[in-house]
N, C-alpha and C positions, 0 to 999 in steps of 0.2 A: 757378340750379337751385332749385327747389321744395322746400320742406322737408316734411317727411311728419310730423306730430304724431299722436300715441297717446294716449287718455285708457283708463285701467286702474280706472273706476267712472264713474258716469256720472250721479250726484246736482246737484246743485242750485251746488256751486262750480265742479265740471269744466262744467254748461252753461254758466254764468257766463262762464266763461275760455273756452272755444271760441267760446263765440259771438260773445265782444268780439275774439278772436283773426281770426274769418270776417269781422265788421263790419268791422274796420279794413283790411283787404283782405292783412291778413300769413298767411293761411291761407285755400287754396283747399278746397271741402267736398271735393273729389274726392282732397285727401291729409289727411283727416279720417277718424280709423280709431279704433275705442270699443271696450269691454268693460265687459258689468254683468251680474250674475246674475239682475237681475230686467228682467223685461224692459219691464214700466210705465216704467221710469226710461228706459232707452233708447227708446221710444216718446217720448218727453215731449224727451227729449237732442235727437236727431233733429229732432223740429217747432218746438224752439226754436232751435235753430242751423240748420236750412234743407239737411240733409243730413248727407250723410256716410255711412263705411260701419262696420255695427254687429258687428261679428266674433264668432266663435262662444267662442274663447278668451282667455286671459291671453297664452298663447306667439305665438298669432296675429297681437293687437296690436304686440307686441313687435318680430316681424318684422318689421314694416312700419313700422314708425315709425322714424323719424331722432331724434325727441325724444318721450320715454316721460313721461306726466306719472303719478302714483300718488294718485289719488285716494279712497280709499277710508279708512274710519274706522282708526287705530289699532290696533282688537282686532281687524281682519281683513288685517290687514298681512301676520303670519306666513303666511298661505296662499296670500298671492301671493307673496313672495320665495320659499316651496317650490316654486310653477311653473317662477318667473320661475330658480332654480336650475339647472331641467333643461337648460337651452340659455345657461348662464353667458356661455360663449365668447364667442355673440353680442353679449353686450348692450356689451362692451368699443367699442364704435363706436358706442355711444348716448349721448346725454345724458339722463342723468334725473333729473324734477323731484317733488320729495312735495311736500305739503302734508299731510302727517300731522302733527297738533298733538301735539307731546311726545316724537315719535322724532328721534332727534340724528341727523347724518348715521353716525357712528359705528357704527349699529347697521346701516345697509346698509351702511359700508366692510365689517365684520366678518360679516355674511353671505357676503361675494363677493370676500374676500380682497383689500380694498384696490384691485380695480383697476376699481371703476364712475366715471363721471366724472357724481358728483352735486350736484344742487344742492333746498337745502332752503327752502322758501319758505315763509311766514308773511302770507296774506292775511288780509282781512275779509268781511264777507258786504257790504258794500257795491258789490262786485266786481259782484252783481246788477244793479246799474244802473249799471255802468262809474263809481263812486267807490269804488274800492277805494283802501287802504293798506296797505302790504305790505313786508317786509323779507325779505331771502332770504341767505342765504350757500353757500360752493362749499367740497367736498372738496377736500384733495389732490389730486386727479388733475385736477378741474374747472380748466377754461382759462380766460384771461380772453375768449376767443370766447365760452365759455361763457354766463357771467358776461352779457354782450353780448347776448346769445341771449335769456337769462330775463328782461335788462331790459326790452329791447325788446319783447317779447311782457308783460308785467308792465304798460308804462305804458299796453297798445289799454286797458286795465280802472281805470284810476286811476294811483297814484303808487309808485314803489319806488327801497328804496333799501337795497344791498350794505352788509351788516353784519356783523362777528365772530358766529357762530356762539352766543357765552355771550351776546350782548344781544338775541337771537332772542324769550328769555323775556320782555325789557322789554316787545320788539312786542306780544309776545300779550298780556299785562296792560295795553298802550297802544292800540296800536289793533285788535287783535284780539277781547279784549274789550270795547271802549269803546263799540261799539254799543250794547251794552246799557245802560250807563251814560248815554247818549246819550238813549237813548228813556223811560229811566227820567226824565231833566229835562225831556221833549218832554210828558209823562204830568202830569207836577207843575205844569208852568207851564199846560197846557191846564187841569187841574183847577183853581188859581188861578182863570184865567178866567169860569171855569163856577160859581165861590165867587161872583165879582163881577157875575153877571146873564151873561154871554154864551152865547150857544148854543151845546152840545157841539161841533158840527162847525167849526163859526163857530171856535172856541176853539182845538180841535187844528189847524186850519188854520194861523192865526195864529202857534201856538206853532212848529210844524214849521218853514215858511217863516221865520220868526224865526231860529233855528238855523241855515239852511240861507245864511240871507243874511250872517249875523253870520260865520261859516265862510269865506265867499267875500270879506268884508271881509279877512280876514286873511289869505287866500292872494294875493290880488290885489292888495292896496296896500305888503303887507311891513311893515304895520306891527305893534306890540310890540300884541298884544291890550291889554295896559293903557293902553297910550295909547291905544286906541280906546274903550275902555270908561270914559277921561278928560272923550273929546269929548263924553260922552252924559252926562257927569253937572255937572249945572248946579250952579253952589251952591244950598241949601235947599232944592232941587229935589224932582222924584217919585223920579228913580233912584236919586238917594244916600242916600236913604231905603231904597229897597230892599235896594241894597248893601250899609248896618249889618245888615239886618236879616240876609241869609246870613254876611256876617263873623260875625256874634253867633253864628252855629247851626252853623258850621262848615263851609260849604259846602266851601271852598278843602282842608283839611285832610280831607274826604270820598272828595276823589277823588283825592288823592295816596295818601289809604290802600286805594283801592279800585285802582287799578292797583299798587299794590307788593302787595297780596294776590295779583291775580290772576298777575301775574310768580313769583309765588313756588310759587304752586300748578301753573304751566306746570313750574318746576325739579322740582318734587316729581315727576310724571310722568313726566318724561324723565330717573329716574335706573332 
């Protein structure tokens, strides 16, 4: 049987997720049902996922979907759980998924009196080009079908992996924010580059694909990044040169402090 998925906003991570949910063939566009109040976004939804049908409401969506995903920012949350209210009963045969950054599942068990079977996910924007990283956890009520459910639609887009609910916060100062952290040394080492004679584009190129390879190093051979970053440095070499040079300025100790801020400012939100 067909599963009917719901997207309740229709921005730039709901296309993300549909569309890698329609690519990978685990969602047919004709059980692809949206909601967005604007309607640019659902025009853009639509031509990047290759269909679907764009509903006039929140309750609408809700009908029809088997799995409700809620995608919308934070501060517009309250006014779809007051829709989503009106027709409570229903929703008790749904599965549904947030990606609201900073709301616990707590806050919709306590909406809807304990009996939604939710599951709370924690992507990345890398989701945009199917590398996402992603951690999710399940209410009470959520089943390990569930759980099942949200993986498997989680991995058409990148990687996931079922977490306690209080290490949610890790993800988002890990890989939730890390993008940024990410492009921030993609920016640094290009500018290097561009210090040393190389042409802008020439440079970010470089740098990018640099990243992108050294990344895939370490997903695909299993090994300890340090031991890779062993094999690259010769004695008296250019790298280990390098190497002192960020040990000296702290690189290491930059971004252990910069995902325990950003984990900390996700807990501050979500109280």
């Amino acid at each position: 049987m067909s599963r009917k998925i719901g997207f309740i906003g229709m921005g730039q991570m709901a296309t993300a997720l549909a569309g890698g949910f329609v690519g990978a063939g685990k969602l047919a566009v004709a059980d692809l049902y949206a909601y967005d109040l604007s309607a640019e976004a659902a025009q853009r939804f639509k031509t990047a996922v290759g269909g679907g049908t764009f509903c006039g409401s929140i309750s609408e969506v809700s009908g029809k979907a088997d799995v409700l995903f809620l995608c919308v920012k934070p501060q517009q949350m309250s006014s779809v759980i007051a829709e989503l209210q009106q027709n409570a009963a229903a929703l008790a045969s749904k599965l549904i998924v947030t990606i609201a950054a900073g709301l616990p599942i707590r806050y919709f068990e306590n909406a809807f009196a304990s009996q939604l079977r939710i599951v709370r996910v924690m992507p990345n924007t890398p989701c945009l080009v199917g590398q996402a990283a992603s951690g999710f956890s399940r209410g009470g009520k959520a089943t390990e079908e569930d759980a099942s459910i949200v993986r498997d639609l989680l991995e058409t887009v990148g990687v996931a992996f079922e977490l306690p609910e209080h290490l949610l916060d890790a993800v988002t100062g890990l890989s939730g924010s890390g993008p940024a952290f990410v492009y921030m040394m993609i920016e640094a080492l290009a500018d290097g580059g561009v210090k040393m004679g190389l042409p802008r584009a020439a440079a970010l190129t470089l740098a990018a694909q640099t990243l992108k390879g050294s990344a895939e190093m370490v997903l695909k051979t299993g090994e300890h990044p340090g031991a890779l970053k062993d094999k690259v440095t010769s004695p008296a070499g250019t790298t280990i040169a390098g190497v002192a040079e960020l040990e000296n300025r702290g690189l290491r100790g930059a971004l252990i402090a910069a995902v325990e801020a950003a984990a900390r400012r996700s807990a501050e939100l979500g109280k």
